[in-house]
C-alpha positions in Angstrom: -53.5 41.9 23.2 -50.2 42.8 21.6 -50.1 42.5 17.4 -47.8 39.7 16.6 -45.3 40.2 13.8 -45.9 37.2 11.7 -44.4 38.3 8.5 -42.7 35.5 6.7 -42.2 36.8 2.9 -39.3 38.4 4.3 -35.7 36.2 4.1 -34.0 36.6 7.2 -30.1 37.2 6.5 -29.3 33.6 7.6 -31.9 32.0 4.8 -29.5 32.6 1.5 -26.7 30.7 3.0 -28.9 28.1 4.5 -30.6 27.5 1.8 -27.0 26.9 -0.2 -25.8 24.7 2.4 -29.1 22.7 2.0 -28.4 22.7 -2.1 -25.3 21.0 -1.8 -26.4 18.9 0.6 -29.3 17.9 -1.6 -26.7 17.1 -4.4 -24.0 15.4 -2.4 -27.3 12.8 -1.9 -28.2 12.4 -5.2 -24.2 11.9 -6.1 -24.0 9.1 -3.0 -27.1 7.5 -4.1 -26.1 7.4 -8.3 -22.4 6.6 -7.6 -22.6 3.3 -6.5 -25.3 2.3 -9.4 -22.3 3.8 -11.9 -19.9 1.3 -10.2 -22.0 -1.5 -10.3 -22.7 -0.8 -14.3 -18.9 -0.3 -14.4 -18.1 -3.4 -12.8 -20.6 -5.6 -14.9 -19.0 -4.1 -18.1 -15.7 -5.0 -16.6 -16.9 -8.5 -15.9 -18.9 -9.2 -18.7 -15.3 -8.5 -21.1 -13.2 -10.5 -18.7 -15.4 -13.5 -19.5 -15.8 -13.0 -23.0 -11.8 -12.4 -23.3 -11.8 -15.8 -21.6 -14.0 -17.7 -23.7 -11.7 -16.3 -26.3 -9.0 -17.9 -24.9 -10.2 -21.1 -23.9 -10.7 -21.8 -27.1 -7.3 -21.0 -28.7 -4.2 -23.5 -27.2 -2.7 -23.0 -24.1 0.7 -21.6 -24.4 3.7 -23.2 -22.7 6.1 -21.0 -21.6 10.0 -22.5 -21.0 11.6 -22.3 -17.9 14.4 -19.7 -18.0 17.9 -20.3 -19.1 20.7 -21.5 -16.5 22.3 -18.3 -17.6 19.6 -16.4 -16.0 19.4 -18.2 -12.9 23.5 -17.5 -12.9 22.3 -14.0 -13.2 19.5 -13.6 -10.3 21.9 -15.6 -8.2 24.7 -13.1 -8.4 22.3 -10.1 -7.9 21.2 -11.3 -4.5 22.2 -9.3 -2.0 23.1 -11.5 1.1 20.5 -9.6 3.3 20.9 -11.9 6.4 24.6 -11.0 6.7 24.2 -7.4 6.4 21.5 -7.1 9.0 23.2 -9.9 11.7 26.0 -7.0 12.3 23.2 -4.9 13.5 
């Protein structure tokens, strides 16, 4: 019966790259499964202002804003560009 070679302290030449490969691999995990709890914190933070900023407001009087001047409306009328002529001669 033949001896068989079963030597395994000895890193073949593809184990050092493997092994990085398998590293990163490891981390990309860790990042997918930790991002999503950051956006979640995030989002609560985010949510938790907008009520309070709400709450803020609710309380203080509504402001009512003035329909714009005839001058303006002059104004946004002139700047219209007459889009259906342009693109009938098409």
């Amino acid at each position: 019966m033949a001896h068989l070679r079963w030597n395994f302290s000895r890193l073949s030449w593809w184990a050092k790259p493997s092994l990085f490969v398998c590293v990163i691999a490891v981390m990309g995990c860790l990042h997918a499964l930790w991002w999503p709890n950051d956006l979640l914190q995030q989002r609560e933070i985010l949510v938790k202002q907008a009520r309070q900023t709400y709450a803020v407001m609710g309380n203080q009087e509504r402001r009512v804003f003035a329909s714009p001047s005839p001058a303006l409306d002059q104004v946004f009328r002139e700047m219209r560009f007459p889009w259906d002529d342009v693109l009938a001669g098409c």
